[in-house]
Structure formats: C-alpha cells, structure tokens
C-alpha positions in Angstrom: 0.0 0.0 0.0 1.4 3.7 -0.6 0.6 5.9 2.1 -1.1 9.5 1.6 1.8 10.8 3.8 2.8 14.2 1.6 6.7 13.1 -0.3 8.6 15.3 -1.9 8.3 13.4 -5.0 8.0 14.0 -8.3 4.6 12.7 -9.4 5.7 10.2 -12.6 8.0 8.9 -9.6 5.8 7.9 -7.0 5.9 4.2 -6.4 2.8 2.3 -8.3 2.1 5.8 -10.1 0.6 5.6 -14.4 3.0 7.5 -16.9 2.0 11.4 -16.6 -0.3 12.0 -19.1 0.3 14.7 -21.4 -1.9 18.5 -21.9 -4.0 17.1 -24.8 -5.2 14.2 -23.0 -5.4 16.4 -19.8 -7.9 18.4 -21.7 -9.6 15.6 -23.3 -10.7 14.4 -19.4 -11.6 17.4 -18.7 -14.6 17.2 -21.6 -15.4 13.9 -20.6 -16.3 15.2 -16.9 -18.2 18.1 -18.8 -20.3 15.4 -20.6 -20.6 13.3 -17.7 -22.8 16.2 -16.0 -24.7 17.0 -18.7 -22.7 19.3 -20.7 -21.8 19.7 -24.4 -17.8 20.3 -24.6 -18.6 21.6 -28.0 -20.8 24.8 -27.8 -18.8 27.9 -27.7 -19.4 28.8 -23.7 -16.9 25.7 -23.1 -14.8 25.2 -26.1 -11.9 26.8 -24.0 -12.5 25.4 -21.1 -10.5 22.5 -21.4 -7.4 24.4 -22.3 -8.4 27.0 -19.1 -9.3 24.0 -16.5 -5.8 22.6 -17.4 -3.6 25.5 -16.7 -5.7 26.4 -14.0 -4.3 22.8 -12.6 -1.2 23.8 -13.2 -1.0 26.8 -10.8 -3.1 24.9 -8.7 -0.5 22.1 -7.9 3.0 23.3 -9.0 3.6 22.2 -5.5 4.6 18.4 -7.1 7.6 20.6 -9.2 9.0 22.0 -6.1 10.9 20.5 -2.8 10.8 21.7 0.5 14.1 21.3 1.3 15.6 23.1 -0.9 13.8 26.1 0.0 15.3 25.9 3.4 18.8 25.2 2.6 20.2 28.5 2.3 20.6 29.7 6.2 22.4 32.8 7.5 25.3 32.8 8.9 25.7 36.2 10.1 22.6 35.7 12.8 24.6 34.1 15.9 23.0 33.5 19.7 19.6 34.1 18.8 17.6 31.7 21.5 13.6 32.4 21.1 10.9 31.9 18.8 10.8 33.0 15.4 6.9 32.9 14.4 5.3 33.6 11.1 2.0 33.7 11.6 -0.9 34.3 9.7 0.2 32.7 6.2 -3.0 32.3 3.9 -3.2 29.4 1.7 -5.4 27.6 -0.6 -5.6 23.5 -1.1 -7.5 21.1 -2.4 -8.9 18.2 -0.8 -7.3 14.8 -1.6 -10.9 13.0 -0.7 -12.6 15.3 -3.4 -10.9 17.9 -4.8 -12.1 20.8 -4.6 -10.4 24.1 -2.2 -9.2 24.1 1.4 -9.0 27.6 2.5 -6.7 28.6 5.3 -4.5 30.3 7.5 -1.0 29.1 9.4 0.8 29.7 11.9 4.7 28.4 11.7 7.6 29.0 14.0 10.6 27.5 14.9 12.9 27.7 18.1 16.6 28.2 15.9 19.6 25.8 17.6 22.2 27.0 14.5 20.8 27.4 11.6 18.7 30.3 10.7 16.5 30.9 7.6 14.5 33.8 6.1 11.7 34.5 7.1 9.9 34.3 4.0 11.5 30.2 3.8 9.0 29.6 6.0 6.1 30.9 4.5 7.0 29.3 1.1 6.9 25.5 2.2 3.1 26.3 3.4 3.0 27.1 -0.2 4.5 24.2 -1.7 2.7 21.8 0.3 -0.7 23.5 -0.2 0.0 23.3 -3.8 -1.1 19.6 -3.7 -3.7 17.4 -2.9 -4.0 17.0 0.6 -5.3 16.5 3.9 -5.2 19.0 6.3 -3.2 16.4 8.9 -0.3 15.5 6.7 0.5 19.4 5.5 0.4 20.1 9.4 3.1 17.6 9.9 5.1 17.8 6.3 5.7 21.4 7.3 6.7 20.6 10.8 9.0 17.8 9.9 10.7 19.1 6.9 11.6 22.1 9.2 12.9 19.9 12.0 14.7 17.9 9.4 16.6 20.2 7.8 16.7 23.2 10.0 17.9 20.8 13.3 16.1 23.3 15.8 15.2 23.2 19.2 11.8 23.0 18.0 9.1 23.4 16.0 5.1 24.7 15.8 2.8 24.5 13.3 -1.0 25.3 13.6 -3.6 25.5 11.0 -6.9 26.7 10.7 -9.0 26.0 7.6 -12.4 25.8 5.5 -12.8 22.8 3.8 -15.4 23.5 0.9 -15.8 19.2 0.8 -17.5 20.1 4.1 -18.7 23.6 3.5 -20.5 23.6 0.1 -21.4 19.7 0.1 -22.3 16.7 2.2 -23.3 18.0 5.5 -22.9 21.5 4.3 -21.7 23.4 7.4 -20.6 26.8 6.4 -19.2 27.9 9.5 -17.1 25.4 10.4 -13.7 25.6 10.4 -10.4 22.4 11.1 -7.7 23.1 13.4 -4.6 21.1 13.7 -1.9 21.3 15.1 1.5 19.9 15.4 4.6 20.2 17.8 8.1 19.0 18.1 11.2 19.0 20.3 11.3 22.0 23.1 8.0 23.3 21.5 6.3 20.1 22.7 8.1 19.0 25.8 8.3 22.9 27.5 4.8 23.9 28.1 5.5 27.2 28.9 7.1 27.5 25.4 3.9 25.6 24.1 1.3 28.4 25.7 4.1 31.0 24.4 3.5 30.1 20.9 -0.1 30.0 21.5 -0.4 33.3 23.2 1.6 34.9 20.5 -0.9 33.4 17.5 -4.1 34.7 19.6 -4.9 31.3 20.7 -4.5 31.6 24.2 
C-alpha cells in the first residue's frame, strides 16, 4: 500500500504511479467530466474550457515541481546567539482536498525555536506554499511542514498550527458553512516545555 503521507516526489516517480499524461489528454478528461454532468464540450461557452481547467491545474499544484528542502537550505550565517521563537503567523493558503478535490481555504501559523541554523523568514512561508500546492489532507500538510523544518533546519523546535475551510464540508455533504479544522502539530522543546507551548499560542491569539 502507498501511504497518503505528503513526499517530496516528483509525481511520474511515485511508487505504483501511471506515466504522466500529457496536456491534450489532460484536456480531453476534462470534456469527458463536462459530458458526464450533462454538458456539451462543443458549444462555444466551453470550447476553451478544457485548455483553461488545465492551466488552472497547473497553478493549482505546481507544488509536485517543487521540494521543501531546498527552500530551506540557504541559512544565515551572520545571525549568531539568537535563543527564542521565530513565528510567522498568519500565512494564507489555498488547497485542495485529496478526498474530493475541490479548495481548502486557510490560515498558518509556523515558527521554529533556531539551535544553529537560521532561515528567512519568507522560507518559512514558502513550504506552506508548496505543500498546499497539492492534494492534501489537512493532517499530513500540518506535519510535512513541521518535519521538513525539524529535518533540515535541526532546531530546538518546532510549531505549526492551521486553521482551515474545507469546501468538501462547506458547500457539500453536510454542508456546514461555519465550520472551520484546526490542527496542530509540535516538536522538540516546543512540545516538551509547556511554557514555550502556551508561548506560541499566546503569540498566535490562541491563548
């Protein structure tokens, strides 16, 4: 069995994975869904739609072209002795659901307690990004972030916490507009100090 567990992974190299299929047969899948609802591919409100719907993927999930950990290998060097948090908070993202597809709209929180290494700022804010720009589930992006980060960075320790809308839940099914998922996920000196813990919280507005 392959596990959902987010990889930083080219998609024509994940293990039991088809040959990537190219843009014209992209398209051609995208007028077969358009007939299976009802539609007729072929009058003029959706003869580009194919085309549109395609590229529109691609921005969607240009996540699978990227890795994480490159993103965080360039550290500074000229930041020595710093010993606290480093929070970004408030990072906006949109997903999409693994289960069904269709957008997870968030917000999170990441920071980091630095042992050596020390990255910018905006690092941080860009592997939200690359991970959202995949199918997922809410869990695994909570943890890819945080692990990636304690993998390559080696801190102290490491918070992440996200808050989203998942339009699977939202617009369909049970149809709850108002809910909202939180998860969260901690490591090293962020998980075993509580008063670092309730720090991290406090500083988010969650305490």
């Amino acid at each position: 069995m392959v596990s959902s567990k987010i990889v930083d992974m080219p998609c024509d190299e994940k293990p039991g994975s088809n040959k990537r299929p190219d843009r014209a047969q992209a398209e051609e899948a995208v007028r077969t869904l358009l007939r299976y609802i009802g539609e007729n591919p072929k009058r003029e409100g959706l003869l580009d739609t194919p085309a549109r719907v395609v590229r529109a993927y691609d921005e969607f999930f240009d996540g699978y072209g990227l890795n994480a950990e490159d993103e965080l290998a360039k550290t500074f060097e000229d930041i020595e002795g710093f010993d606290d948090i480093v929070l970004v908070k408030d990072i906006e993202f949109t997903s999409h659901c693994e289960h069904h597809m269709v957008p997870i709209n968030g917000v999170a929180h990441v920071a980091y307690w630095p042992d050596e290494k020390v990255v910018g700022i905006s690092k941080l804010a860009r592997i939200v990004d690359i991970y959202a720009r995949r199918l997922v589930s809410q869990e695994n992006m909570t943890v890819a972030i945080a692990e990636v980060i304690d993998r390559v960075l080696q801190p102290k320790g490491v918070a992440v916490y996200i808050d989203a809308d998942h339009q699977c839940m939202s617009i369909r099914g049970v149809k709850k507009r108002r809910s909202s998922t939180v998860t969260t996920t901690f490591i090293g000196k962020l998980k075993d100090d509580q008063a670092a813990q309730m720090r991290f919280l406090t500083m988010i507005g969650e305490k």
